[in-house]
Each structure stands twice: as C-alpha cells, then as structure tokens.
C-alpha positions in Angstrom: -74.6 57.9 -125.2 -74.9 60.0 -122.2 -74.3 59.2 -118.3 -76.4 56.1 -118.3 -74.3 52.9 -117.6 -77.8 51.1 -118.8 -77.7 52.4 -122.2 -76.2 51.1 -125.5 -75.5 52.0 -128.9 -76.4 50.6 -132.3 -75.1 52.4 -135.1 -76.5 52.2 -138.9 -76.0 54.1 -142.1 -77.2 57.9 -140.9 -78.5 57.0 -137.5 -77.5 56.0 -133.8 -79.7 54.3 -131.8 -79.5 54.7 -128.3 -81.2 51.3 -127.0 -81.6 50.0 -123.3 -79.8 47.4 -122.9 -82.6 45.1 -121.1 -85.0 45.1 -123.8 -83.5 47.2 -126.5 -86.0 49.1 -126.9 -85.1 53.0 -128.8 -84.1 55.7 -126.2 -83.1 58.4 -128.4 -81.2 58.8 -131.6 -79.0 60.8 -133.7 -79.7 61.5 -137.3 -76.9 62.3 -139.4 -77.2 62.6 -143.1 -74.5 63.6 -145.8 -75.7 66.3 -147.6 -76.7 66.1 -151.3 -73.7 67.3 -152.8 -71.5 65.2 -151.3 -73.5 62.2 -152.5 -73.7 63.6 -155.9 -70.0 63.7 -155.4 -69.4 60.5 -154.3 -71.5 58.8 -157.2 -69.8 61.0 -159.9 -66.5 59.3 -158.6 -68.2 56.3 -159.6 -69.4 54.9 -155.6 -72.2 52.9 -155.2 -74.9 54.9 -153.8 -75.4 52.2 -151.0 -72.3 53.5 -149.9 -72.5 56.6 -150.9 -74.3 57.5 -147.1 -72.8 58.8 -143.8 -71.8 55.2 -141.7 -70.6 56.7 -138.1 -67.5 54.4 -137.1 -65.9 56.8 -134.4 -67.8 57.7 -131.3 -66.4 58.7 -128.3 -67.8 60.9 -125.1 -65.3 63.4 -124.4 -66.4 65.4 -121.5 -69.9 64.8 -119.9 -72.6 65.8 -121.8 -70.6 66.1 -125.0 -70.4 63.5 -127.8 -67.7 62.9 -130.9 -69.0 61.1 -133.8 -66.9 60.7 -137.1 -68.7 59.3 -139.9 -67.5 58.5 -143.4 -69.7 61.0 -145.1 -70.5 59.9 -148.4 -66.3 59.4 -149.1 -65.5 63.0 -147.2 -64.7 61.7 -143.8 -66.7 64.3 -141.0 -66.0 64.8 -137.5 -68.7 66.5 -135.3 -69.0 67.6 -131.6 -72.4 67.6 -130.4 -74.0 68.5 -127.4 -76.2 66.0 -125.4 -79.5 68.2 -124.0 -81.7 65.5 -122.5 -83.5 63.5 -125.3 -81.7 65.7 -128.1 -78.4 66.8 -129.6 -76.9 69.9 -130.9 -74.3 70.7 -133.3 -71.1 72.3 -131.6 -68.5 71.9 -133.8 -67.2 70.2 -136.8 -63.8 69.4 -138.8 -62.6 66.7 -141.6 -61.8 63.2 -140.4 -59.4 62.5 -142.9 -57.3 60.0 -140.8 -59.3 59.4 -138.1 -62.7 57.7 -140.2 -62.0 55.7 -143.0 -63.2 57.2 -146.4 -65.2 53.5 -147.4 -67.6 52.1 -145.1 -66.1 48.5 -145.8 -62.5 49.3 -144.4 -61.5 47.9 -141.5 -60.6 50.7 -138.8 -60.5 51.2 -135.1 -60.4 54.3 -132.8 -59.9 54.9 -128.8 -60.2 58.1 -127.1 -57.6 58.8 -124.5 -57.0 61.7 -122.1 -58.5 64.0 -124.4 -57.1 62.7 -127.5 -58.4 60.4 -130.1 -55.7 57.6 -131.3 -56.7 55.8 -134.6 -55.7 53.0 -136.9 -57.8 53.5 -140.6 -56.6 54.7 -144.2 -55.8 58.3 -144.9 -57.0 58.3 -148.5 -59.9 58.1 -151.1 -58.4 54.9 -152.5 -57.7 53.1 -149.1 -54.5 52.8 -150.0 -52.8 55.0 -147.7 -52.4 53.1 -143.9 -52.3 55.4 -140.7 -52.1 55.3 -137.2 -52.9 58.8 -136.0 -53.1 61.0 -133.3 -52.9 64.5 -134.2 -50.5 65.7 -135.2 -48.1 62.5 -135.4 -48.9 59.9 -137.7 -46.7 56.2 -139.0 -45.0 56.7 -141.9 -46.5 56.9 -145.1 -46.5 54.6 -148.0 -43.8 52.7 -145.8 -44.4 49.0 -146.2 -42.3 47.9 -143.3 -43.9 50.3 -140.7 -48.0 49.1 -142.4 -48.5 47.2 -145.4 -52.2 46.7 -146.1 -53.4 46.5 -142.3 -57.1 45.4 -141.6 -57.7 47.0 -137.8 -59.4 45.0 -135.6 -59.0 46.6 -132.3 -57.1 49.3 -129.9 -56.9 50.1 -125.8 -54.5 51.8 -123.6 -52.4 50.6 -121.0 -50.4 52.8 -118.9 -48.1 54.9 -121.1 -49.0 53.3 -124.2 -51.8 52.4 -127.0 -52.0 49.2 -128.3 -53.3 48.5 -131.8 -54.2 44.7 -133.1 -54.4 44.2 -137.0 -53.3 41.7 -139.6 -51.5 42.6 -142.1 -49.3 41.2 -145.5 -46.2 40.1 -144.1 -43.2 41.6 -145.7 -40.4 39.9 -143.8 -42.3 36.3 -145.7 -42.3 38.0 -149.5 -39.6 35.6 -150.7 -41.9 33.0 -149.9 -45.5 33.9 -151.3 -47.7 36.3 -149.8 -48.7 35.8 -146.2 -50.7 37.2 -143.9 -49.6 37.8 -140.4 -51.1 38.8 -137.3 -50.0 41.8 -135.4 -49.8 44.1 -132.2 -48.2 47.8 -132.2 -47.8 50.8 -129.7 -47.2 53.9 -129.8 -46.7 55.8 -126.4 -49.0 58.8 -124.9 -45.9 61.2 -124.5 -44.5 61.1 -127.9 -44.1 64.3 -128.8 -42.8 63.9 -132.8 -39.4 63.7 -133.8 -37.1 66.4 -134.8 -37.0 68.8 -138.2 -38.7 66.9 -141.3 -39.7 64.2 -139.0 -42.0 66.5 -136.1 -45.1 64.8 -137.2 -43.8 61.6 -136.9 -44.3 58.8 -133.9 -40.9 58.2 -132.6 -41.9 55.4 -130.3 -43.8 53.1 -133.0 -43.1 49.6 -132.5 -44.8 46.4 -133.7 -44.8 42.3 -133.6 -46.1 39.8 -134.6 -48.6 37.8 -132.5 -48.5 34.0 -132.3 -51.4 32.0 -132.2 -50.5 28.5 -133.0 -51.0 24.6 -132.2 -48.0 22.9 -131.0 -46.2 20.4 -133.1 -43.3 19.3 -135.3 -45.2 21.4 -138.2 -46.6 24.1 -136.1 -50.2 25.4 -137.2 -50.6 28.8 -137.9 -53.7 31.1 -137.3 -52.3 34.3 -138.7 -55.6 36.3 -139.4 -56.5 38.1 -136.3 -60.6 38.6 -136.7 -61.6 40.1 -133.1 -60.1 41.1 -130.0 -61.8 41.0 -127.0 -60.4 44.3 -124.6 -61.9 43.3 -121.1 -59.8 39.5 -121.1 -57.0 40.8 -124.0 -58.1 38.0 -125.8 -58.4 37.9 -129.7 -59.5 35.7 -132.5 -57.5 34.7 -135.2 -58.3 31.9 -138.3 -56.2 30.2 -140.8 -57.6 30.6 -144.3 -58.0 27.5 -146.4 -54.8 26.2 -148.4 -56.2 24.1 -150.7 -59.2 23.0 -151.7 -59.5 20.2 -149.5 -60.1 22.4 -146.8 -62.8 24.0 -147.8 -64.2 26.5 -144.1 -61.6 28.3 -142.3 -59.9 26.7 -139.3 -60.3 29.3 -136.2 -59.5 29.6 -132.7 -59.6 31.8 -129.3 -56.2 32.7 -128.2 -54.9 35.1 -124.7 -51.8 36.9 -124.7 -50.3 37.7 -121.5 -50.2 41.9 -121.8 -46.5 41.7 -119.9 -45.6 39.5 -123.4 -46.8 42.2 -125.7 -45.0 45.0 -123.6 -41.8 42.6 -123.9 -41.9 41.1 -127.2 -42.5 45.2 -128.6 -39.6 46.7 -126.6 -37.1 43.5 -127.9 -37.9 44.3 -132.2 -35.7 43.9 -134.1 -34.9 47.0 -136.5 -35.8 46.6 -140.0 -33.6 46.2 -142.7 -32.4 49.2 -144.3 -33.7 48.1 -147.3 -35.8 44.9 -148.4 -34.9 41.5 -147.9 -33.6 39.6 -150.8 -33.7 35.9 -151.2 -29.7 35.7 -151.3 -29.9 36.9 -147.4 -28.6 33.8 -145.7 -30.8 32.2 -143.1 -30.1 32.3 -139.5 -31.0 29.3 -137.2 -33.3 29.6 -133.9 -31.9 28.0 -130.7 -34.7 25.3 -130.3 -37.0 24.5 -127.9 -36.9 22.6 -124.8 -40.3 20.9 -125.7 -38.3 20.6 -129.3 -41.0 23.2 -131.2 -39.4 25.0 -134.4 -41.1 27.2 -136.5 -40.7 26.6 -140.4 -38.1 28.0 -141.9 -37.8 30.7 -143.8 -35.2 32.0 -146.6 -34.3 35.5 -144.3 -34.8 36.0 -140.8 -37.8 38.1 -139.7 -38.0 41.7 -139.5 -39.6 41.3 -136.6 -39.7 38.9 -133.3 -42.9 36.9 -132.7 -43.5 35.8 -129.1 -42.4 32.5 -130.5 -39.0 34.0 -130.9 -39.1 35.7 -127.3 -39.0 32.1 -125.9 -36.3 31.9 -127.1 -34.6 34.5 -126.0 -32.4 35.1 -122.3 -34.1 37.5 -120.6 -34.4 38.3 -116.9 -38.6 37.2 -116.7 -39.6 34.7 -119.4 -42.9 35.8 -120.8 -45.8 33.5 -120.9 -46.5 32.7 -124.5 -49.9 32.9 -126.5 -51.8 29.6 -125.6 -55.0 28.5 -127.3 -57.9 28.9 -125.0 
C-alpha cells in the first residue's frame, strides 16, 4: 500500500499489514472490523464465529494515494475507498461487494483492477452457489452450468483488449462419464459494452477452454486441477487427485502455456449445445497425431476445444502446446 515499490502486504482476518519486504518488519496497518450486528447476524444464520470476521480478499490502488479494499464482512460482502495520509487511512466511501468479494472466507475468488475498473471471478450469493465473473454492470450468466459450473478461481490478469481468468471447474461436456474436474482459461474483453434488451448486463464476448496440462503417452495423464497461476511467466499449477487408493498423495506438476495459444484456442470454441448432452450423441473421432497422441475417448464430443484439440486443427500459425516444465 502506497507509492513504495519496497513495501508489501499481509492480509489477516480484520487487519493489513503493511511489511517491508527486507525484513518484514510492520510499517503501517489497516484495521477493519465488522460491526457487531453483522456478526450477530452472521451467527444467527448459523456461521461459525471464526468466520464470522471481516477477511479482506480485494485490494487494489486506484489512483495514488487512494486504496480499495473489499472484505467479506461477517457474510455481507463490503467495499471501502480509503484515503492513504502518510502512516494512516481515512474512510472515503463505501458500497456492498456482493459480486466482487465472496460472502465465505473459504471460497476460492480472484480480482484485477483495470483502467479504472475492477473485473472479478467469486460467487454472488450467501450459499456460494451462485458463480460470477463481474465487472459492473455485466456479469456471466447465472445459474448457467455451461457458461460456470462450480468454478474454484485461481487467478486473473489482462492482456491487451482482454482479461483472462484461470479456474477449475466440474466438467459438464464429461457428465456421461462420472464427474470430472477440468481445468480452465476464460476472457472477457475490456470494450464489452452488454448486449441488447433483456441481455444489457450480460458479457457478450465470454469465452472459455479448457487448459491441457498432460504427460505424453498412449494413455495420456491428466492434471486437470489447476492450484496456482503464476502472472509474471503465465505459468500455473495443476495436480491430478488420487483415483484409487493405491495412490494415496496427489500427483502435481508446473506447466506454461504459450499466451498466443490461449488467445487462439478461446477465439476457435466451439458453441455449446443448445441443450445438454445425452449419452445417445454419437461420438466424433479426432484426426490423430503425428507423434500418434489420442486423448481418451469420450461418449459426446466436447463442448469445448482443449489446446489438445487445437493441434489438431488447420490453422494459418500452429500454436505451441502446454508442455510440462
């Protein structure tokens, strides 16, 4: 917080710290507490009072010497604007951050401020079951599995006209085949301006893939749960979650994606189905590989292209595909 590029931030329930980031030793810090009612309210609606506290996940420096903090406030997300003086901070203005800070502290969420506006990826609702990407006043659609379904948000940054989002997410395209959990990159681009009549407050440029992290083979290995994402390399870690019991610690690995293979591999998606696949949709076939890779099959072709796929496909510059690192 503030000008200093030899500053960090530690955040905890309540409090930021502002630590140097030679010795971390305390600068200043911001003291935030919900108020009493709102924790009485949160308990009465049967929250632990552990969480039942304000836990700051948004911060962002908007102009100099101005700082926007959202915090989930005791289940009643809270946005503030606060003025840096010095060693101390002032109140400027406040609003709900429904949409913008997730409601419990254990949900998985990301935010990036750009050109004056804050983009996020969190839940929209008390129960968490309400999955957004948001930037005022457009949002994804809601309760639309094929658009989210269940996301856990690991990380967000711009890139020319767009915002990228990273999250892993319950694969709908793989119901027929049990539940699975995919990993994923989506955009949305800085201009969108809604779409028209019921659909104003809608993204209109929304697209998402999946990523694909895998070791080669004639049974490809899978690491479909994106963990972290590392913004200064566009890096990210993903792990495969134990199958049986065999296996007992999850299997993880580093991979890179090539950013011009997430700009392609978005702008190529397939359009969903208009409704949901059903096991009786016949498969369609892959062109293979020159090295001879397939992917498993499946009982209905995806709903939307991997960078496996994109291989695959004749295109005028063949993007590089994800490689473990």
């Amino acid at each position: 917080m503030g000008s200093s590029k030899e500053k960090g931030v530690s955040v905890a329930a309540n409090i930021v710290y502002n630590l140097s980031i030679y010795d971390l030793s305390e600068q200043t810090r911001l003291v935030w507490y919900s108020s009493e009612d709102d924790i009485k309210m949160c308990v009465m609606k049967g929250k632990d009072e552990d969480l039942c506290q304000n836990y700051i996940r948004v911060l962002a420096l908007p102009t100099p010497g101005t700082l926007l903090g959202c915090g989930t406030n005791a289940f009643r997300p809270l946005c503030r604007v606060y003025g840096i003086n010095g060693n101390s901070y002032s109140v400027e203005s406040e609003k709900p951050g429904q949409a913008v800070c997730p409601y419990d502290p254990a949900h998985n969420s990301t935010a990036v401020y750009v050109d004056n506006e804050l983009y996020s990826g969190t839940v929209a609702d008390f129960s968490g079951l309400d999955p957004i990407i948001y930037r005022e006043p457009l949002q994804t659609e809601q309760y639309d599995s094929l658009s989210l379904n269940a996301p856990n948000f690991v990380g967000s940054f711009t890139q020319g006209d767009f915002v990228y989002f990273f999250f892993r997410e319950t694969a709908v395209e793989f119901i027929n085949c049990g539940k699975a959990v995919f990993s994923r990159v989506a955009r949305v681009c800085k201009w969108d301006k809604g779409g028209p009549h019921r659909f104003k407050n809608r993204w209109t440029t929304y697209l998402k893939s999946r990523l694909n992290c895998s070791m080669p083979g004639d049974f490809p290995f899978y690491f479909d749960e994106i963990r972290d994402y590392c913004p200064s390399i566009k890096c990210c870690t993903a792990e495969r979650c134990p199958l049986t019991r065999s296996l007992r610690r999850p299997q993880a690995i580093r991979c890179a994606e090539d950013l011009t293979s997430c700009r392609a591999v978005v702008a190529l998606r397939i359009l969903p189905p208009a409704t949901h696949p059903s096991s009786s949709t016949p498969a369609q076939s892959l062109p293979q590989a020159s090295r001879e890779r397939s992917r498993p099959k499946t009982s209905q072709r995806p709903a939307y292209p991997s960078l496996h796929d994109l291989r695959h496909r004749p295109a005028r510059e063949k993007p590089h595909a994800s490689t473990p690192a």
